[in-house]
C-alpha positions as a Markdown table, in Angstrom:
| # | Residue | x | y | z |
|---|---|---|---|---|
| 1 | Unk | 61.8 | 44.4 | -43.5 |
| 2 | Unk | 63.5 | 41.0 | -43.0 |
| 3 | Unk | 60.6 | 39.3 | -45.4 |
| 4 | Unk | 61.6 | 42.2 | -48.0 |
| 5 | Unk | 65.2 | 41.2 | -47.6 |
| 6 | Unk | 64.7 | 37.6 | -47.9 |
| 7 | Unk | 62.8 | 37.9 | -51.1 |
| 8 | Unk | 65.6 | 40.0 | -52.4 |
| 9 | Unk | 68.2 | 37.4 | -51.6 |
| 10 | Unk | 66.0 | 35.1 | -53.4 |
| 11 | Unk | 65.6 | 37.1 | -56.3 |
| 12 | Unk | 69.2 | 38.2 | -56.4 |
| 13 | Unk | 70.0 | 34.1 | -56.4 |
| 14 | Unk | 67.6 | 33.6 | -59.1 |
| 15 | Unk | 68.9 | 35.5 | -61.3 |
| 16 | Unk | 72.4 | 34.0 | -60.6 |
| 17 | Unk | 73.4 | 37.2 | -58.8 |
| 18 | Unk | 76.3 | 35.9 | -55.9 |
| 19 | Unk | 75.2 | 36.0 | -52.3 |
| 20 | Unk | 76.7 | 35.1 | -49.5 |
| 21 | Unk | 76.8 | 34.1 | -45.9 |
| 22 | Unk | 73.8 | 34.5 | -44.0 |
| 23 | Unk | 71.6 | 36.3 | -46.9 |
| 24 | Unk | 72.9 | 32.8 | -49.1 |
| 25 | Unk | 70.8 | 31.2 | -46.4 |
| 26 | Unk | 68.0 | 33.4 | -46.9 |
| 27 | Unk | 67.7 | 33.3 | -50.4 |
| 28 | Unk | 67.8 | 29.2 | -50.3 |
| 29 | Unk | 65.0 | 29.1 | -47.8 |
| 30 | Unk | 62.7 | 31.5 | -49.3 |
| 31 | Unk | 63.3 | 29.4 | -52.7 |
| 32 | Unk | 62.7 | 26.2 | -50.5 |
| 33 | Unk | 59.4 | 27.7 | -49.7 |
| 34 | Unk | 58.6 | 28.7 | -53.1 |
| 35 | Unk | 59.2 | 25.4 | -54.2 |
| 36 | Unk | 56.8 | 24.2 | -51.7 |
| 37 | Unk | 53.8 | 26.4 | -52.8 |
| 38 | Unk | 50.6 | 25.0 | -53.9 |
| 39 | Unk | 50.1 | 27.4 | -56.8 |
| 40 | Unk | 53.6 | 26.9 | -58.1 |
| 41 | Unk | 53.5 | 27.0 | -61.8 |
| 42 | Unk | 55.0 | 24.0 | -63.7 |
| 43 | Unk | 56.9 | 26.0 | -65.9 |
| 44 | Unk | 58.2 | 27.5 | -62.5 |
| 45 | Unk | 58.6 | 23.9 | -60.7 |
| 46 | Unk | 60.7 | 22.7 | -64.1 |
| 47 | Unk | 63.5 | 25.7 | -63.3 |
| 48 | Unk | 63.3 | 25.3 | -59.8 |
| 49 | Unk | 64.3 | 21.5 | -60.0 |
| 50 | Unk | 67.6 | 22.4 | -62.3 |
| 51 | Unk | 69.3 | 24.3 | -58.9 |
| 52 | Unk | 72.1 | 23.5 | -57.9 |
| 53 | Unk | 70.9 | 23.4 | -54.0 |
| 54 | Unk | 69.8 | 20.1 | -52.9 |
| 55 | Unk | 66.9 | 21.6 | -50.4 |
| 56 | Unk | 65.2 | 22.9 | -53.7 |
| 57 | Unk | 65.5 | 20.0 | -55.7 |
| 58 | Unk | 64.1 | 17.7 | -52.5 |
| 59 | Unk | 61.2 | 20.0 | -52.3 |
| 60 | Unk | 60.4 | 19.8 | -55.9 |
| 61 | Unk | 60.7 | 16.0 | -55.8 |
| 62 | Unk | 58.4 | 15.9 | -53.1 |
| 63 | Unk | 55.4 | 17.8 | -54.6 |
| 64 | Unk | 52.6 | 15.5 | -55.9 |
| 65 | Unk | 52.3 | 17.4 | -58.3 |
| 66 | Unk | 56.0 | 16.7 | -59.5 |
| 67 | Unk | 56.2 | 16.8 | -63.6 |
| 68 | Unk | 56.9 | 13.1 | -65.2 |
| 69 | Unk | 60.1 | 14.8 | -66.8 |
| 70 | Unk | 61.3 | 16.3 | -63.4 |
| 71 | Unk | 60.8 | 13.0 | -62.1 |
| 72 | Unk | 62.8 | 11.2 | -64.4 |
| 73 | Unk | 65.6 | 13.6 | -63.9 |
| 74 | Unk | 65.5 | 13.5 | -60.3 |
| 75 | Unk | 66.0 | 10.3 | -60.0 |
| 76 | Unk | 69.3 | 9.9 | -61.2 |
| 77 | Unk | 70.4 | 12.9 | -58.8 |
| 78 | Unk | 73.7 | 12.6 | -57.7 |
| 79 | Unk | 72.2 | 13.6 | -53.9 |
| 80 | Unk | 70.8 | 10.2 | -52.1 |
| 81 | Unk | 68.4 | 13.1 | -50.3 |
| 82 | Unk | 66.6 | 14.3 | -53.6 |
| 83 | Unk | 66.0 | 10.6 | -54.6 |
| 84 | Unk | 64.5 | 9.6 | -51.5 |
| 85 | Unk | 62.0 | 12.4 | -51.2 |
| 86 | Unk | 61.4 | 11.8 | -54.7 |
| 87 | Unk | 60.9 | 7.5 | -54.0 |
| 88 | Unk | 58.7 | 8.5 | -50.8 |
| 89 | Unk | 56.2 | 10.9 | -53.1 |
| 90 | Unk | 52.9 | 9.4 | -53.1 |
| 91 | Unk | 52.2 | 10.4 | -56.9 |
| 92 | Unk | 54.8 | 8.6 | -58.0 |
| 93 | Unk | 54.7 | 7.2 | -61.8 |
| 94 | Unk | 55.2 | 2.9 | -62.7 |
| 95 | Unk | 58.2 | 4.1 | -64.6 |
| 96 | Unk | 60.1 | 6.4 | -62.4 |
| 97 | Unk | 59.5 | 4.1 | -59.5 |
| 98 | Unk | 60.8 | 1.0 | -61.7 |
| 99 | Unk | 64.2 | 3.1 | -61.9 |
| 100 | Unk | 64.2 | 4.0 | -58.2 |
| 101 | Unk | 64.0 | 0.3 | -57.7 |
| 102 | Unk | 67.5 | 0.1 | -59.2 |
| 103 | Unk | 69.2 | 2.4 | -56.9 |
| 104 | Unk | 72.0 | 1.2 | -55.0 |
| 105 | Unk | 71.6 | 3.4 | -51.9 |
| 106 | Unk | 69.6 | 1.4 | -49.4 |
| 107 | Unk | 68.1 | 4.3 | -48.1 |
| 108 | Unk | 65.9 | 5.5 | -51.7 |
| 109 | Unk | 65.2 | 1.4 | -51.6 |
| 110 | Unk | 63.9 | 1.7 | -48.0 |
| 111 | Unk | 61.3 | 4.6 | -48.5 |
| 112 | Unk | 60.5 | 3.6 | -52.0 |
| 113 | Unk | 59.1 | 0.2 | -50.2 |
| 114 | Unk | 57.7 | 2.8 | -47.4 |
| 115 | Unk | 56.4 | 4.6 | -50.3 |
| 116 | Unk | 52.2 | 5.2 | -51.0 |
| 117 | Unk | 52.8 | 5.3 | -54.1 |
| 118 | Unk | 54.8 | 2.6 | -54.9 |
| 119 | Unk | 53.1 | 0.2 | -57.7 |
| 120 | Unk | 52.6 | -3.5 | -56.5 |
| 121 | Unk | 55.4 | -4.9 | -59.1 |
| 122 | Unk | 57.9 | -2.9 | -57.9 |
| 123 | Unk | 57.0 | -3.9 | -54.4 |
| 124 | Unk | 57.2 | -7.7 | -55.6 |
| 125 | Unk | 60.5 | -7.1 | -57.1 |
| 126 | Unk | 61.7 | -5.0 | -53.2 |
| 127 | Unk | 60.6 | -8.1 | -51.8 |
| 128 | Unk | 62.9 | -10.2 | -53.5 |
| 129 | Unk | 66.1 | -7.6 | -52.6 |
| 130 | Unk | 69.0 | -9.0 | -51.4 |
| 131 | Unk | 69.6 | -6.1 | -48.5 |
| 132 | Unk | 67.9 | -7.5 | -45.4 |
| 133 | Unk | 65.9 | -4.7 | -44.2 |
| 134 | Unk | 64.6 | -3.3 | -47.8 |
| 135 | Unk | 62.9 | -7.0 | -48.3 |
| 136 | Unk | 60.8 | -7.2 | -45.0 |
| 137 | Unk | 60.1 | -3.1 | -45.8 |
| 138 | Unk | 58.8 | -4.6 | -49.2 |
| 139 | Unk | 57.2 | -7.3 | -47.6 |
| 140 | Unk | 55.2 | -5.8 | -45.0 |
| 141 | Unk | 53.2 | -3.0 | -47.8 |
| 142 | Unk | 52.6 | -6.7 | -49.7 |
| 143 | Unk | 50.6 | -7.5 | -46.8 |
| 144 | Unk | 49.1 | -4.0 | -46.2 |
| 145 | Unk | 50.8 | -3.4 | -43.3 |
| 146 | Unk | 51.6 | 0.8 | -42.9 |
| 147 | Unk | 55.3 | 1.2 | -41.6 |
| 148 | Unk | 57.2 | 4.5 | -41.4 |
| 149 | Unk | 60.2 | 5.7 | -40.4 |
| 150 | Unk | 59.4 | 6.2 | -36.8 |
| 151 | Unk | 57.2 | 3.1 | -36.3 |
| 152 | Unk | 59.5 | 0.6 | -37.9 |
| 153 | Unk | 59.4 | -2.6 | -36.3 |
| 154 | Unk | 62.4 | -4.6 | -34.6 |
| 155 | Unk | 63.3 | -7.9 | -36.2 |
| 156 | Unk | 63.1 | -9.3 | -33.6 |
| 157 | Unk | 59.9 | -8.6 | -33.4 |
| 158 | Unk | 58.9 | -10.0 | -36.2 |
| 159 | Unk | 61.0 | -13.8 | -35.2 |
| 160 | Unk | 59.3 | -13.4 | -32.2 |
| 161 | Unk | 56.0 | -13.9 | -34.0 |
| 162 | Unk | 56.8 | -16.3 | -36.3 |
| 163 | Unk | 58.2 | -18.4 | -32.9 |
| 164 | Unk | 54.9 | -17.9 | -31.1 |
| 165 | Unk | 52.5 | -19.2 | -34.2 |
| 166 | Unk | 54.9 | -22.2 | -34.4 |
| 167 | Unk | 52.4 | -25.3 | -33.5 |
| 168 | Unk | 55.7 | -27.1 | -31.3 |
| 169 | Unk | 56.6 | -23.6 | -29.3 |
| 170 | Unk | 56.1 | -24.2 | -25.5 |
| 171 | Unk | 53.5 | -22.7 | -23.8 |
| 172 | Unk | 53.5 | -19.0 | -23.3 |
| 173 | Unk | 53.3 | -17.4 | -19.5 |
| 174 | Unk | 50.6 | -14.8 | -19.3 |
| 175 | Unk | 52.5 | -12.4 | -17.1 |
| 176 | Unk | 55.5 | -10.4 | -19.5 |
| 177 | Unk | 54.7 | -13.3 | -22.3 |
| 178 | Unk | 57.7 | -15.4 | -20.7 |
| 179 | Unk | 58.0 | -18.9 | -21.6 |
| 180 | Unk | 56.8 | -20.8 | -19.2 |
| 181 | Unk | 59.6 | -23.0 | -17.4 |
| 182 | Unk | 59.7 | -26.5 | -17.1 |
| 183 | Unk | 60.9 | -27.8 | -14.1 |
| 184 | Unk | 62.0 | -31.6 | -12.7 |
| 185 | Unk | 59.9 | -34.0 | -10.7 |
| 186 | Unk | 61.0 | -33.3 | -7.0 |
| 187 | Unk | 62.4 | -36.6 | -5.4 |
| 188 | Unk | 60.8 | -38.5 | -3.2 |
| 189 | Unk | 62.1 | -38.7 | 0.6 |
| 190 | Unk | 61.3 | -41.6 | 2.7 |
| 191 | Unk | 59.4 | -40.1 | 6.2 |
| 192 | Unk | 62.2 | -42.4 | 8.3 |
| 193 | Unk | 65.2 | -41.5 | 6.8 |
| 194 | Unk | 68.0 | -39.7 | 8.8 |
| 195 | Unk | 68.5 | -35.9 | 8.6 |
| 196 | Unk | 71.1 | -34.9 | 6.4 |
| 197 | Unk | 73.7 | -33.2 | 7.6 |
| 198 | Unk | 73.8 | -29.3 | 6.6 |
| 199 | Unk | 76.9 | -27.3 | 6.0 |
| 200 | Unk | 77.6 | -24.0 | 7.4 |
């Protein structure tokens, strides 16, 4: 009964009917859901990516199957959400991607450099990016190396390597990788000299 209803707000939203409140809901995730089928039509996923509720539009973007003219659409979304699932989707084309490159929210740069699909150019030019954290992002698909969102490296991480392969860095301590510490010759005390006096 509750799957019936849900399809009805859905229906009732697509064909611009007003809902609200909890069946609003309803009807936005059972669209979000369409949107995520694999047997979507493309005459279905063109409609779909023209609502007006971000959720669809990032599920749209998302789909591999995304249509070059949804993509090129979608990526000059006003939502920073919709342009990031659409920079992160693996089948991405050279000339959507080229335009993602442009974006001036450092988060679409960030998983565009994350991105599988991501040509090598546009990589190149990432790597060259004035923001910090989208250049080492860039940088580290250049060299094949697979970051995500939840394995990201510190960059301190990254100095601490660059340190280490140094040829004049001191010598490393095997226990917690501590440098080892260098300490000063102890003096020499003659064998008849008198005891020093000690302070309480």
């Amino acid at each position: 009964m509750m799957a019936d209803q849900g399809w009805s707000s859905a229906l009732m939203a697509a064909s611009g009917v007003a809902v609200h409140g909890a069946a609003q809901d309803d009807a936005i995730r059972a669209l979000v859901m369409e949107a995520r089928t694999a047997s979507l039509a493309r005459a279905r996923a063109i409609e779909l990516s023209r609502r007006r509720e971000p959720e669809i539009r990032e599920a749209i973007a998302a789909r591999h199957d995304c249509p070059l003219g949804v993509q090129a659409n979608l990526l000059h979304d006003r939502r920073a959400s919709v342009r990031i699932a659409l920079a992160s989707n693996k089948e991405l084309f050279a000339a959507v991607a080229e335009e993602l490159a442009r974006d001036r929210d450092v988060a679409v740069l960030k998983a565009l450099a994350r991105s599988e699909g991501a040509p090598r150019r546009v990589l190149e030019t990432l790597a060259g990016h004035r923001r910090d954290e989208v250049a080492r992002l860039a940088r580290r698909a250049l060299d094949g190396t697979v970051v995500t969102a939840r394995s990201l490296v510190p960059e301190l991480e990254e100095g601490a390597r660059e340190a280490a392969a140094a040829p004049d860095s001191p010598a490393q301590s095997p226990v917690g990788q501590r440098t080892a510490r260098t300490y000063a010759p102890r003096p020499a005390v003659r064998r008849d000299a008198p005891p020093t006096t000690r302070w309480a």
